[in-house]
C-alpha positions in Angstrom: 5.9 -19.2 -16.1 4.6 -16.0 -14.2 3.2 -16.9 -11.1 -0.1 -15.8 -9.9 -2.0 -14.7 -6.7 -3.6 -17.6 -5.4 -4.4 -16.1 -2.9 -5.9 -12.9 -1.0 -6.3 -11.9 2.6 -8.0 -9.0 3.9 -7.3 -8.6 7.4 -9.3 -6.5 9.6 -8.6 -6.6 13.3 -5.1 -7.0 15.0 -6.0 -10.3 16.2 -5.7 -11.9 12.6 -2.2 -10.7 12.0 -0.1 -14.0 13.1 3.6 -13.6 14.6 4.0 -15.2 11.4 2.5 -12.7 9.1 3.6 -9.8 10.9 7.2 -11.2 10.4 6.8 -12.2 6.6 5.0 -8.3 6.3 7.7 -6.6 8.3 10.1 -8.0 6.6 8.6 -7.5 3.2 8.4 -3.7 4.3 12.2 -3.8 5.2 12.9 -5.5 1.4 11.0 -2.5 -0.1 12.4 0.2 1.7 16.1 -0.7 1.3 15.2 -1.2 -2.3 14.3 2.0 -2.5 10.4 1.4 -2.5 8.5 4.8 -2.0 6.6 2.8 0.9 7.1 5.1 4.0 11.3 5.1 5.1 12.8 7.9 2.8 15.9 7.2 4.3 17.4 3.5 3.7 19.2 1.5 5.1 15.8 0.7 7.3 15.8 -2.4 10.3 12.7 -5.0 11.5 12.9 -3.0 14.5 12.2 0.3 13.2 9.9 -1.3 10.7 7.9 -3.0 13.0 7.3 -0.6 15.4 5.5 1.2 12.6 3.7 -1.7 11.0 2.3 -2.3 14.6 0.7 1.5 15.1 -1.0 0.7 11.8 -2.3 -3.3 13.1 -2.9 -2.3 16.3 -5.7 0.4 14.5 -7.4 -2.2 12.1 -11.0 -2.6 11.8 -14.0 -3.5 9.8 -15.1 -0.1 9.5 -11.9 2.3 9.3 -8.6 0.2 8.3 -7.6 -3.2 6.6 -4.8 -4.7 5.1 -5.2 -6.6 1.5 -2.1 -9.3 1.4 -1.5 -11.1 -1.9 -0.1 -14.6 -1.6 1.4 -16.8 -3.8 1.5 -20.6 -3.5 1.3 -19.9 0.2 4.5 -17.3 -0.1 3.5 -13.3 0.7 4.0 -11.6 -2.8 2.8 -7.8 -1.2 0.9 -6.1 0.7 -1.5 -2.6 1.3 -2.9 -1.0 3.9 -6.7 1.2 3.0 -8.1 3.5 5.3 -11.3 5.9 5.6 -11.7 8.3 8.0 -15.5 7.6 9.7 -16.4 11.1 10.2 -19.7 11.3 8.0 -18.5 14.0 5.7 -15.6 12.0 4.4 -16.4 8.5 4.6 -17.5 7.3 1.6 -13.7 7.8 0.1 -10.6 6.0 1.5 -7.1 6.3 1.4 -4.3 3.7 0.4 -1.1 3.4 2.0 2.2 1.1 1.7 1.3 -0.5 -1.5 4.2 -3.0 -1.9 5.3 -6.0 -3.9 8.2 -7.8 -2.5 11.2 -7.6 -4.5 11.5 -11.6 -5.1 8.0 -10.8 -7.1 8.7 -7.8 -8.8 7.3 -7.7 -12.2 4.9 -10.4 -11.8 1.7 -8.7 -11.9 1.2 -8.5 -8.1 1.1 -4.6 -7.7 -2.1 -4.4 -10.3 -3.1 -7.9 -8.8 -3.9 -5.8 -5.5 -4.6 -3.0 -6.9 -7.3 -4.5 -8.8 -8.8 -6.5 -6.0 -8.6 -3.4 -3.9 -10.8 -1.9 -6.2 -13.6 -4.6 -5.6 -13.0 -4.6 -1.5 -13.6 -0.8 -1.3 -16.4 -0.4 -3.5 -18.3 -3.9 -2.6 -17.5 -4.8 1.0 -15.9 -1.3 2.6 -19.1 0.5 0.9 -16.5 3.4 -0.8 -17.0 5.5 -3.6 -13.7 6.7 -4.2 -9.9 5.9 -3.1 -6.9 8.8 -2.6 -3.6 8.0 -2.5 0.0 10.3 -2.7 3.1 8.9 -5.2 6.3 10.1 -4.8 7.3 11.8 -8.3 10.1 10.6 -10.3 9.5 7.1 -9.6 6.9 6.1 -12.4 4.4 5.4 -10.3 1.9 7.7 -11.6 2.5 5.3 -14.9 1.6 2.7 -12.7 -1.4 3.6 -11.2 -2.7 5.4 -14.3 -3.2 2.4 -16.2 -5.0 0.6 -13.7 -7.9 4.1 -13.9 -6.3 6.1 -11.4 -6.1 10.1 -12.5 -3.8 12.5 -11.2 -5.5 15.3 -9.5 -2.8 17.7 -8.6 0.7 17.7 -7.4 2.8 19.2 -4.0 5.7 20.6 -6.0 9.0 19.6 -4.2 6.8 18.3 -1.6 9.2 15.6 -0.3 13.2 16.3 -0.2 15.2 12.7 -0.5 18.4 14.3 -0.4 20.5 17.4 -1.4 19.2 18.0 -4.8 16.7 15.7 -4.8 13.5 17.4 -4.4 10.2 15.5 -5.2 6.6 15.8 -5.8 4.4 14.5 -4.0 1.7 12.9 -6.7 -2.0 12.8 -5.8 -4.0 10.6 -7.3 -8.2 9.7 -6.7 -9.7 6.2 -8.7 -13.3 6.4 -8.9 -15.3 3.6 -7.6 
């Protein structure tokens, strides 16, 4: 049986990341990354340390107005995770960006991703007051498949934008989803 979310969080200020949570998120980040997850460390192997000390810039900035994180739980258990952002200078902010959309590995294939992704949808538009979300996909790793089928559109690319390795040039995908 696939399991589903039974639950989300949206978390807005620092103070309602747990130690508990911020382990459990940390170490979901660290499970994505040296899986090869296009989630923010290029470069695997990645550590909780280095992890953390990133995932805590980004808490340490959340607010109702500028910065949440959406977690998806399953029976209790942290399935993934995303980070949305808008930037509150009135000429921009009615659109958002996403960042560090992740399903941990040990839920892959499950439904989580587009679980978020779909409830993001309704938390920008209803509750952060967006009209539009951004996001950038690294190219040659399907997401754009991904994201297209849940309405996003691809709205240009950075052509060898993001260099993984000798060889191993990538775009860099960008993507808008109306609200």
């Amino acid at each position: 049986m696939t399991p589903r979310v039974t639950e989300f969080l949206q978390i807005t200020s620092p103070h309602e990341v747990s130690s508990e949570l911020r382990r459990e998120m940390v170490e979901c980040w660290v499970t994505v990354s040296n899986a090869g997850g296009a989630v923010g460390f290029p470069f695997p192997p990645v550590g909780f340390d280095q992890v953390a000390a990133v995932f805590d810039q980004i808490s340490t900035g959340l607010s109702p107005q500028s910065s949440r994180f959406l977690v998806a739980l399953v029976d209790g258990t942290l399935a993934g995770w995303l980070n949305v952002r808008r930037d509150v200078n009135p000429l921009i902010a009615h659109w958002g960006t996403v960042h560090h959309v992740q399903t941990h590995t040990g839920f892959r294939g499950r439904g989580i991703g587009a679980a978020l992704m779909r409830r993001l949808h309704d938390l920008a538009r209803e509750e952060m007051g967006l009209e539009q979300l951004h996001l950038a996909a690294r190219g040659g790793t399907g997401l754009e498949d991904f994201y297209g089928r849940l309405g996003w559109k691809e709205i240009g690319r950075w052509p060898a934008a993001l260099r993984l390795g000798p060889g191993d040039d990538r775009d860099e995908i960008l993507m808008v989803l109306e609200l």
